[in-house]
C-alpha positions as CSV (number, residue, x, y, z in Angstrom):
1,X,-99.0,10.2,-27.0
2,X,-98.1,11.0,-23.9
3,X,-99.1,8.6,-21.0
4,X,-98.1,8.7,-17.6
5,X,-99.1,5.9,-14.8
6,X,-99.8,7.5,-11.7
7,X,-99.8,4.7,-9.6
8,X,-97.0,2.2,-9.8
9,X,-95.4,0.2,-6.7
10,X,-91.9,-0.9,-6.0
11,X,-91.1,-3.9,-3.5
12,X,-93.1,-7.0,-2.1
13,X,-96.7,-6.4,-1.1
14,X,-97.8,-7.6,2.3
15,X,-101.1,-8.4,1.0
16,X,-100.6,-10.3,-2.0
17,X,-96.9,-11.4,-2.1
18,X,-96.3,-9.7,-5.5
19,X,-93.2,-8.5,-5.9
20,X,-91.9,-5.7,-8.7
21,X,-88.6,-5.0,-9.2
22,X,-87.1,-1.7,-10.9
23,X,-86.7,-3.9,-13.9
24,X,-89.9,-5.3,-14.5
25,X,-91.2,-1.5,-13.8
26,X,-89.2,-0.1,-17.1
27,X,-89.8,-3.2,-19.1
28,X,-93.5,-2.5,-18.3
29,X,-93.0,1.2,-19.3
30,X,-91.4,0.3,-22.3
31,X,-93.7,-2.6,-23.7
32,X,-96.7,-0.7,-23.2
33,X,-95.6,3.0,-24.1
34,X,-95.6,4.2,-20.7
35,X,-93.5,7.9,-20.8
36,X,-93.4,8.2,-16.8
37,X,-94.0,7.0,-13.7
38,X,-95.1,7.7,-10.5
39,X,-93.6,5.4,-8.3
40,X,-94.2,4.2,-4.3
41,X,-93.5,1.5,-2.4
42,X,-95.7,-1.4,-1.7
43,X,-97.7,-1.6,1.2
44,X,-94.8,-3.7,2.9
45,X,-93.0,-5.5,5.8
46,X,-89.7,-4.1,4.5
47,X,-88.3,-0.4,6.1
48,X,-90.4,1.5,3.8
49,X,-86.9,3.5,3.9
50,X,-85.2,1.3,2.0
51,X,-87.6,1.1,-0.5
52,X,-87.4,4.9,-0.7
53,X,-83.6,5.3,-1.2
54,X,-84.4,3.1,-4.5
55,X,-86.6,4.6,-5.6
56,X,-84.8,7.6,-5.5
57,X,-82.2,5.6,-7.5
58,X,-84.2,5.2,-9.9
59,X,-85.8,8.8,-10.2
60,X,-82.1,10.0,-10.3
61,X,-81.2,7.3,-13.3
62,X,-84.0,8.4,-14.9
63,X,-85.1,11.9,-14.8
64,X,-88.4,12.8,-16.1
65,X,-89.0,9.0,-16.6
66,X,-89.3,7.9,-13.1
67,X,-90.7,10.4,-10.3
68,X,-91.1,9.1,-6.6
69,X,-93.9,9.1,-4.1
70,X,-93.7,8.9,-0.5
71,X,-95.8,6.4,1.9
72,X,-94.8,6.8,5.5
73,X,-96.9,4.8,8.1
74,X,-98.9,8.1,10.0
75,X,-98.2,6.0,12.9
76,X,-94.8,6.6,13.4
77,X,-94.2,9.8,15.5
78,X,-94.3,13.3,14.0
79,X,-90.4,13.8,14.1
80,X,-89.8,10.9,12.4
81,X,-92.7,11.4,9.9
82,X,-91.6,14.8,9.0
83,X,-87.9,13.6,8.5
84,X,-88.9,11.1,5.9
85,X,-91.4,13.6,4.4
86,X,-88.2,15.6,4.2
87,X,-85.6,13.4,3.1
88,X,-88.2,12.4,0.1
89,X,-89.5,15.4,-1.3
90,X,-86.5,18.0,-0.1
91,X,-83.4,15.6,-1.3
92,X,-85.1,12.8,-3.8
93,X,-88.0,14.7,-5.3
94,X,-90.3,13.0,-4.5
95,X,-93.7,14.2,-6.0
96,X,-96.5,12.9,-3.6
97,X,-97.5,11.5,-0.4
98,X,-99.4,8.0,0.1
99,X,-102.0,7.3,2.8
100,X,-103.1,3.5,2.7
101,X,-106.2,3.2,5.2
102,X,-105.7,-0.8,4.8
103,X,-101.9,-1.2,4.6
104,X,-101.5,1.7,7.5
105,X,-104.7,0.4,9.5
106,X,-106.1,3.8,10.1
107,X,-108.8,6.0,9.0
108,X,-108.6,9.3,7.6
109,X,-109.9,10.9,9.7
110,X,-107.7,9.8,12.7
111,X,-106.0,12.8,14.0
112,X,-102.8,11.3,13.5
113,X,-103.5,11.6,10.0
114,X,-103.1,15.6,10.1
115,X,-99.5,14.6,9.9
116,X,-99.7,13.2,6.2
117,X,-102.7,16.5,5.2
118,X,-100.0,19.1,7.3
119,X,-96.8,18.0,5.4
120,X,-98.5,17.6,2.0
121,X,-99.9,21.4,2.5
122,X,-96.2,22.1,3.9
123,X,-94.7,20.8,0.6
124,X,-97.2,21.8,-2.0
125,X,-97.8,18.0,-2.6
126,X,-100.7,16.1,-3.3
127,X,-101.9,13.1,-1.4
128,X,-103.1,9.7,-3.2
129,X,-104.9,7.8,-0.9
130,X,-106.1,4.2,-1.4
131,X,-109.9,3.6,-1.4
132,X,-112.7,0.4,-1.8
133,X,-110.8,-2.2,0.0
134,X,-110.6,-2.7,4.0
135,X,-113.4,-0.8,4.8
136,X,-114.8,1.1,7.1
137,X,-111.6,2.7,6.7
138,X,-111.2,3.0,3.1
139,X,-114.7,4.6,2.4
140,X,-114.1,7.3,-0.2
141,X,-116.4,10.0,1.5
142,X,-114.2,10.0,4.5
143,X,-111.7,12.3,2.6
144,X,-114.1,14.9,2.2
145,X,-113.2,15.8,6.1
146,X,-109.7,16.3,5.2
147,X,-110.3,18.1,1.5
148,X,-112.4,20.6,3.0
149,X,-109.6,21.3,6.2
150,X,-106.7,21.1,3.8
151,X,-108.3,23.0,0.6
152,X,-104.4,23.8,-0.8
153,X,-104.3,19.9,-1.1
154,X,-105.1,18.0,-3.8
155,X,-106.2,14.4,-3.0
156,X,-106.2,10.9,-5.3
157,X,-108.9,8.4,-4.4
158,X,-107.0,5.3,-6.0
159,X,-109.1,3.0,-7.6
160,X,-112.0,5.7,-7.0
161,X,-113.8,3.6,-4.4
162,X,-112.9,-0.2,-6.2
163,X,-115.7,-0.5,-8.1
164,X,-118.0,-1.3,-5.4
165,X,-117.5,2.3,-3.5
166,X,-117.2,4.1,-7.2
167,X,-120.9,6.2,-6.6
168,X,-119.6,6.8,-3.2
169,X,-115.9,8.5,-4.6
170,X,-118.1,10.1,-7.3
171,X,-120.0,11.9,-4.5
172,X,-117.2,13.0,-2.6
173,X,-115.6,14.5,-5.5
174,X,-118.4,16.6,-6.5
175,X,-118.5,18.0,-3.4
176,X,-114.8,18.8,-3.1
177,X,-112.8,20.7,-5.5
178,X,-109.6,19.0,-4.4
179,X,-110.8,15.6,-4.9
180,X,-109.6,13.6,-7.9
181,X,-110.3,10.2,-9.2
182,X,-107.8,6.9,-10.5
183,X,-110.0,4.4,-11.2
184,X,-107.8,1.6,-11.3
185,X,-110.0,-2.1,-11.2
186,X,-113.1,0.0,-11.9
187,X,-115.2,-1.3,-14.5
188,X,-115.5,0.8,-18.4
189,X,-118.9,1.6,-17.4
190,X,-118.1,3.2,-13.7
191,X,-115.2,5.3,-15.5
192,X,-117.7,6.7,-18.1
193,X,-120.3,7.6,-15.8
194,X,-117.2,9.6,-13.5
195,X,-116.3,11.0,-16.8
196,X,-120.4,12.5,-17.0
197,X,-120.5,13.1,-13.6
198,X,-117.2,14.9,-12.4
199,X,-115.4,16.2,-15.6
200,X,-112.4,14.6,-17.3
201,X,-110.4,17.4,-15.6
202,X,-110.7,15.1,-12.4
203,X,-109.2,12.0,-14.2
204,X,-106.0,10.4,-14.5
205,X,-105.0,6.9,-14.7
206,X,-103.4,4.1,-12.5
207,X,-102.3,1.0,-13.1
208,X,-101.7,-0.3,-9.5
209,X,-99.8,-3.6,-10.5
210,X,-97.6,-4.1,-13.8
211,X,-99.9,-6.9,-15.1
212,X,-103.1,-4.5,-15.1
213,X,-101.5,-1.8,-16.8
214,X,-102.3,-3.0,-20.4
215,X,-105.6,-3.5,-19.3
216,X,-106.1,0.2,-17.5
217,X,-104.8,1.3,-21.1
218,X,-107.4,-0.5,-22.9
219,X,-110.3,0.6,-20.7
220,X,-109.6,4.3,-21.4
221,X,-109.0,3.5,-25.3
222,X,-112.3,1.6,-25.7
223,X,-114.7,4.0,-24.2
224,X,-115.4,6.3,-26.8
225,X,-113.1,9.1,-25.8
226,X,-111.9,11.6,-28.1
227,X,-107.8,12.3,-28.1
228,X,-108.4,15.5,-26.2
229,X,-110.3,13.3,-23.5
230,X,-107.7,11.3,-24.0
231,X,-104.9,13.6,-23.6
232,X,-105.7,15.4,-20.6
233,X,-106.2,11.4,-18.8
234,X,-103.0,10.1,-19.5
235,X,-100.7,13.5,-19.7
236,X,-102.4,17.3,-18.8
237,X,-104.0,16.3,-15.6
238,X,-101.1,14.5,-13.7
239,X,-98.8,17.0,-15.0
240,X,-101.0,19.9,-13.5
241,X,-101.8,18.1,-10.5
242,X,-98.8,16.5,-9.5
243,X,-96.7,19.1,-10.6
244,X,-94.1,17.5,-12.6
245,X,-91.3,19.2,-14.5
246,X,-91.7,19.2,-18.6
């Protein structure tokens, strides 16, 4: 089977001090029959560049394996956004855009926000933006603003509203078409009920950290789904919504 993780990280997180090496990221891959990657950096104190150029590295090592993902603070100024946004998805092929409301201290629907919506429409990208924890800011429903301005985008709640917010990222993508769900740290129950309530069109999965991806595995595989369901989870929908290259 095909399985790819949509939401892997690469560096030292400012939050919780984890740290994950390229390394650790393939050994992950490879213990638990991972096929790709989607791979961003950590929200971080580190240049976020830096973190970038490696994973760019390893994208190039390992084509098809590893794809990148952007996450530019929206703070810095447009220039300098849109030069980044650039140098990832123009030179490194980079596959997506990251908007933290927590790690970037901002809330969708800030204006300077547009930035990340404008380049992602720019670039045919989606953008995966993290949800449930460090509210008010991370409330899933304020992304329906944005999906209904930017209807050419498609956007990732990760972690679909944490468990606590999941009704709430449920909602918001009923309402938009361009609203998709990675329920990472959700509980089985939660993911079921978004599989009844949205369609398993909408679903793909995350692992967030390298220790939780056996366990995001196992929640999918113990749910009753059949390998169609399945299928379109770990491989069809990231492929169509992210794009990627057979």
């Amino acid at each position: 089977m095909t399985i790819i993780d949509t939401h892997v990280h690469l560096g030292k997180s400012k939050f919780s001090g984890v740290e994950s090496h390229e390394a650790d990221i393939l050994n992950a891959m490879d213990r638990h029959g991972v096929t790709t990657s989607l791979v961003m950096p950590q929200p971080t104190l580190d240049d976020v560049r830096d973190v970038h150029t490696r994973i760019g590295v390893m994208a190039k090592q390992y084509p098809g394996r590893i794809y990148g993902m952007a996450s530019i603070d929206p703070w810095w100024d447009a220039q300098q956004y849109h030069e980044e946004v650039k140098r990832c998805v123009e030179d490194m092929g980079f596959v997506a855009l990251k908007l933290h409301p927590l790690g970037h201290n901002v809330s969708p629907l800030s204006p300077i926000c547009d930035k990340v919506y404008e380049a992602a429409a720019e670039y045919g990208v989606p953008v995966l933006v993290h949800t449930g924890t460090g509210n008010p800011f991370a409330l899933p429903s304020l992304l329906l603003d944005a999906a209904k301005r930017f209807p050419s985008v498609s956007f990732i709640l990760c972690h679909a509203g944490f468990a606590v917010y999941t009704d709430e990222a449920i909602v918001a993508a009923k309402y938009a078409d361009n609203i998709y769900l990675e329920p990472s740290w959700c509980p089985t129950y939660t993911i079921v009920k978004m599989v009844k309530e949205v369609g398993i069109e909408k679903i793909i999965m995350g692992s967030d950290h390298i220790s939780n991806l056996p366990v995001e595995l196992t929640k999918f595989n113990h749910i009753g789904l059949s390998q169609e369901q399945l299928d379109m989870i770990f491989s069809e929908n990231p492929k169509r919504i992210f794009k990627l290259k057979p």
